[in-house]
N, C-alpha and C positions, 0 to 999 in steps of 0.2 A: 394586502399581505395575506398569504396563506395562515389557513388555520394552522396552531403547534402541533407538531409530533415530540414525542419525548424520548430520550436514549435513556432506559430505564438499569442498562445492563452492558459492559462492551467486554469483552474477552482475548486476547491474542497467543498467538506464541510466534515468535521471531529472536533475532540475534540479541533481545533484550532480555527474555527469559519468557516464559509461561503465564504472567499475571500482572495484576495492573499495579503490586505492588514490585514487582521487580522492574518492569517499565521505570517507575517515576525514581528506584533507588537510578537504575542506569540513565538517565537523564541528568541525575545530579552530578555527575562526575563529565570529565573533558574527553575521556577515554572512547576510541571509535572500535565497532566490532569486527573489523575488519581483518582479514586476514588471509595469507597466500595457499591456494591448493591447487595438488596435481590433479588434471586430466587428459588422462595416456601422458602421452610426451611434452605434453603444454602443459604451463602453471600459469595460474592467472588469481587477483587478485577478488575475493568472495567478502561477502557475510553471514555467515552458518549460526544456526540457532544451537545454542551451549551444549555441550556435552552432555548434562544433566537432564537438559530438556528434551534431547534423543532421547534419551533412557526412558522417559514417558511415553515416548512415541512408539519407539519399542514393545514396549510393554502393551501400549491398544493394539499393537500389529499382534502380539502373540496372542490376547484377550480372548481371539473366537477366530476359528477355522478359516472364514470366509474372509478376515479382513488381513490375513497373510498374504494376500493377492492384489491389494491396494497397492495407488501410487502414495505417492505423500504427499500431495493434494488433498489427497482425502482425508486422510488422518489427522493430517494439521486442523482441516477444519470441522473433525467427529471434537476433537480435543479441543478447541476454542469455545465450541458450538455448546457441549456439555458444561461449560463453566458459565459461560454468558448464560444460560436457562438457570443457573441453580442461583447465582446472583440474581438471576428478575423474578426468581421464585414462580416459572410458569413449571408447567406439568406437559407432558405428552398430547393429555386429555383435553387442552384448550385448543389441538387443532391449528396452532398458530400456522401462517405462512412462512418457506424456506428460499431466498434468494441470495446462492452463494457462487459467485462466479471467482473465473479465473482467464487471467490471458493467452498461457501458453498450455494449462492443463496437466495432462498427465506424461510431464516430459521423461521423465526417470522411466517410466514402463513403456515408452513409445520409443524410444533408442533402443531401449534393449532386445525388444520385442523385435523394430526392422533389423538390424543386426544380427538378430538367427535367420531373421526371414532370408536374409542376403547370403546367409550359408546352408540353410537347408531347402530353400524355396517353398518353405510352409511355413502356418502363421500358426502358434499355437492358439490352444482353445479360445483363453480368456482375454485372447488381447483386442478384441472389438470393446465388449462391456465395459472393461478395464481403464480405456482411455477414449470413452466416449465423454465431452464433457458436461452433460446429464448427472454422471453419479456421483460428483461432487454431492448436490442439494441432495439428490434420490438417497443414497450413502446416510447422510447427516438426519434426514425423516426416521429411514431403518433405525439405526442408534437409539434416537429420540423418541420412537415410538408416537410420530406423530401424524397425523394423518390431512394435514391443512393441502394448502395446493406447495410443489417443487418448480421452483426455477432458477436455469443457471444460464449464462451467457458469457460473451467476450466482447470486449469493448476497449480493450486494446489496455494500457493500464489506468481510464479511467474505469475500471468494472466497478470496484467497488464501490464507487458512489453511486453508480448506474443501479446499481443495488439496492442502495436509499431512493433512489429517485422511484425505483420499483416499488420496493415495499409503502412506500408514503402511496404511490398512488391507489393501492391497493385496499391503504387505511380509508384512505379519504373516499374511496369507490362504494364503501360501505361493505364489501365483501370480505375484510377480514379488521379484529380490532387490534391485530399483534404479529407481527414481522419479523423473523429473524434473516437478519441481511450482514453483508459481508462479502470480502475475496479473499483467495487462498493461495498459495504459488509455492513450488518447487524449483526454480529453472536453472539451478548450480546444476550443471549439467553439459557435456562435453560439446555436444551439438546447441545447443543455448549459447552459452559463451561464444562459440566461434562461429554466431552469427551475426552477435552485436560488436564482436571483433574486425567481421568484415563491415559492418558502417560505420569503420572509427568512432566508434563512439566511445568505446572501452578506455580506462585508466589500464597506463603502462607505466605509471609510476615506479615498477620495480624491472622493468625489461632495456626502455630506452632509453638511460641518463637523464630523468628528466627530474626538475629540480622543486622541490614542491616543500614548503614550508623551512627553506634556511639547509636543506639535506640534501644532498646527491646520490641516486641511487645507479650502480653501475650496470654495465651491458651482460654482465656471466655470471647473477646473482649474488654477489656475494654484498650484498648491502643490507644498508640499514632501514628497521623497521619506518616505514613511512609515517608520518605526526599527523597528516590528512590525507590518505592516497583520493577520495571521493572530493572535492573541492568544490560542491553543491553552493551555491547563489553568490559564490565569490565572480562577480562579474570581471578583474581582472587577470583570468585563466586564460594561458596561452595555449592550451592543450584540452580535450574532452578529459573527465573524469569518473565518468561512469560507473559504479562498480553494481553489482547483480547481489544482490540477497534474498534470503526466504522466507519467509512467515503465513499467517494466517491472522485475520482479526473479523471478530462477529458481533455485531452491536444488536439487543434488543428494542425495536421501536413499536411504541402504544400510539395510539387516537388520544391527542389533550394534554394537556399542560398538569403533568402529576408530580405530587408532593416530593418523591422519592427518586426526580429524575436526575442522571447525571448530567442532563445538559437538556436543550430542547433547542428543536431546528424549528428556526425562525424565516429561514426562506433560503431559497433554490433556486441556482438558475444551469443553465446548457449551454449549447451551440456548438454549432460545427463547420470547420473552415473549409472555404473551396482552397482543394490541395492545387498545388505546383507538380509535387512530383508525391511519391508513397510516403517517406517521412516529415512532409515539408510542415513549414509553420510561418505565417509570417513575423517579419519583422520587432511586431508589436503586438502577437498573439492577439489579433481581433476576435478569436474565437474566446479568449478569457476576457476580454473587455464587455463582450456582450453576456458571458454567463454572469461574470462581476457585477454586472448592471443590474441584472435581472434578480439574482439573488439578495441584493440589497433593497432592490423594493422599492416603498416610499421611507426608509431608513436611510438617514445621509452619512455618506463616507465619511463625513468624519467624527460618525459616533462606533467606528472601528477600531478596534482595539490592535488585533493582529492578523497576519493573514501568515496561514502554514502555507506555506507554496510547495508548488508539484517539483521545483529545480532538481531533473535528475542528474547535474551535476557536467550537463555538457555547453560548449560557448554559445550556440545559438536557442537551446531549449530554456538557460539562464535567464540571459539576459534579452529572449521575446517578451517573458511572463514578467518582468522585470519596466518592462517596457509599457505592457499594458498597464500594470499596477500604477503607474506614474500618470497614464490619461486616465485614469477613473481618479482618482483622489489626486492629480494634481499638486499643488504643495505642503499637501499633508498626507505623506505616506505613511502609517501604521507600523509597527514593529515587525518586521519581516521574519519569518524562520523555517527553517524546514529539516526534517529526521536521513535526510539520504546521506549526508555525512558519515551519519554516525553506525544505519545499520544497511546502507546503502538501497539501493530501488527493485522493489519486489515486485515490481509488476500491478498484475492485477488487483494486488493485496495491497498496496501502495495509499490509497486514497483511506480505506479504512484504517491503517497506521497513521495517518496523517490525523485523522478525526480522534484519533485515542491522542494522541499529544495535544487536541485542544482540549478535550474533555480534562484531562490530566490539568493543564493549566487552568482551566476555569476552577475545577474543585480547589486547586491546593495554590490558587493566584498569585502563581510564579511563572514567571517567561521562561521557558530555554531556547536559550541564543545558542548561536554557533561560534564557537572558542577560537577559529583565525581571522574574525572579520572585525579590523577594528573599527573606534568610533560606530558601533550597532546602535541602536537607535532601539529604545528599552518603553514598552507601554509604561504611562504611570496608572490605571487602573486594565484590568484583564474583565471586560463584561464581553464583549462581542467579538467573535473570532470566525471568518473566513475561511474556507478549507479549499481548495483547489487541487486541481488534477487533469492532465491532459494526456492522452495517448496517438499514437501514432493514428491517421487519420484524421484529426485536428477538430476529437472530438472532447470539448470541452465540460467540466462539471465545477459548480461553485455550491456549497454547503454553508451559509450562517448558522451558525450556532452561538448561544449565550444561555448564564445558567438557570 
């Protein structure tokens, strides 16, 4: 078993709110954040982060000259990034390391930017630096005044574990004793959407008639608000459900097992499937069978408590990971769960949303289930929790954590 790193600090902002106490209030309630918006002439079904919580975002974008020119990528995670350091109580001056990726990047300034380009056949100034996806970490150093090393990358939506997987080995390399890692995503966005649109993967719950929770929703909108439009690890979905949301989340990680940790990762595993085709997966996700493996260790499945699962809520990406879960623990599957319900799949940002809901559970040792799955199957203690994450290329990440 690997040495511990300790999550000393975790930070977000997504359809939950800005903070880790607004997170665990919006957990308590059954309520999804889900909701319908226009792009151009299509409306599609989102998860936007509060009204409220713009107004923050706002407000850093007016903050300083330079940062009126950011995507929201970057913003989300200057403003995650600033709260997680002030909770681990580090400083600028400690040099820490920055590993903040993201899957799709700087989509809001890369549409708008080719979009002039396609009418004026010029690119303006700022729009290389701008959605290069570098300035993410680089971005979040400047703010923080710190000077350790930058890195960002894509790794489809598992980045943000790839993240953890970084900055741990960075701890353990000896070259830095403090990490700030995370992903970040924007991608409500007109060309986003009507790409995940073209792989069916998208929830039409309010476009197609289709019937989701006892409700009917009609073909020329005039319906009712859906009870679950994202129907994330309900394995008997007749239809994908997918919905796209935004956030940011930034976890502080230390070298060792410290007094004041919010959780401490206990072991990691990977892997990555020979594809079929560009989104494929098989069957029974052997790519999370072998991260599962490996992240458990010499620790036996069935001193598993929960496992947060990646389900972003479509029939074969469900119930693959559904499938592996079953050959690794066999007749003792763990209390299953996962947030895509509720504030739907952010992408890159996804896997660190995922980690904040175990962290969340492990402090305040309360499951949250998902409110249409009956007969759920409820941990009777919360010590060891599983985080999983997989993205398109069938690159796999498994995180234990316990507190």
């Amino acid at each position: 078993m690997q040495k511990p790193i300790s999550i000393t600090a975790i930070s977000s902002i997504s359809p939950l709110g800005n903070s880790l106490e607004d997170a665990w209030k919006s957990y308590q309630n059954n309520q999804h954040c889900i909701s319908e918006k226009s792009f151009d002439t299509e409306r599609a079904l989102v998860a936007e982060i509060p009204k409220n919580t713009k107004e923050h975002i706002e407000l850093l974008r007016q903050s300083d000259s330079k940062y009126k020119s950011l995507d929201d990528t970057v913003l989300f995670a200057i403003h995650a990034s600033r709260q997680a350091i002030k909770q681990a109580n580090w400083n600028g001056s400690d040099n820490f390391g920055i590993n903040i990726g993201s899957s799709r990047g700087a989509t809001q300034l890369f549409e708008t930017y080719h979009k002039d380009f396609l009418k004026k056949n010029k690119a303006k100034t700022l729009s290389s630096p701008t959605t290069t996806l570098g300035n993410i970490s680089s971005w979040v150093a400047h703010d923080l005044q710190t000077q350790g090393p930058e890195i960002s990358h894509s790794i489809t939506c598992s980045t943000a574990l790839h993240a953890i997987l970084n900055g741990m080995a960075w701890i353990n390399s000896g070259m830095c004793d403090k990490f700030l890692v995370g992903g970040s995503e924007a991608p409500l966005t007109p060309f986003t959407i009507a790409q995940m649109q073209a792989l069916k993967i998208y929830s039409k719950a309010r476009l197609n008639g289709i019937k989701h929770s006892g409700k009917i929703y009609d073909q020329d909108h005039q319906s009712i608000e859906a009870s679950f439009p994202c129907l994330a690890l309900d394995l008997n979905k007749k239809q994908n459900t997918m919905v796209l949301g935004e956030g940011a989340s930034i976890a502080c990680l230390e070298a060792g097992k410290k007094d004041h940790a919010l959780a401490t990762i206990k072991g990691v595993g990977y892997a990555t499937e020979i594809l079929e085709h560009n989104i494929s997966i098989s069957s029974d996700a052997q790519c999370f069978q072998k991260s599962m493996q490996m992240a458990l260790g010499s620790l036996s499945p069935n001193d598993i408590d929960v496992i947060v699962m990646h389900a972003p809520g479509t029939i074969k990406g469900d119930l693959s990971e559904y499938n592996a879960i079953e050959k690794i623990f066999c007749n003792k599957i763990p209390a299953l769960t996962t947030n895509k319900w509720k504030i739907g799949h952010t992408f890159g940002a996804s896997g660190a949303l995922s980690i904040e809901l175990a962290v969340l559970m492990l402090q305040y040792k309360k499951f949250i289930g998902i409110p249409y799955l009956k007969n759920q199957n409820t941990p009777k203690k919360i010590e060891n929790i599983l985080v999983n994450a997989v993205g398109f290329g069938g690159n796999a990440v498994s995180i234990l954590l316990s507190k």
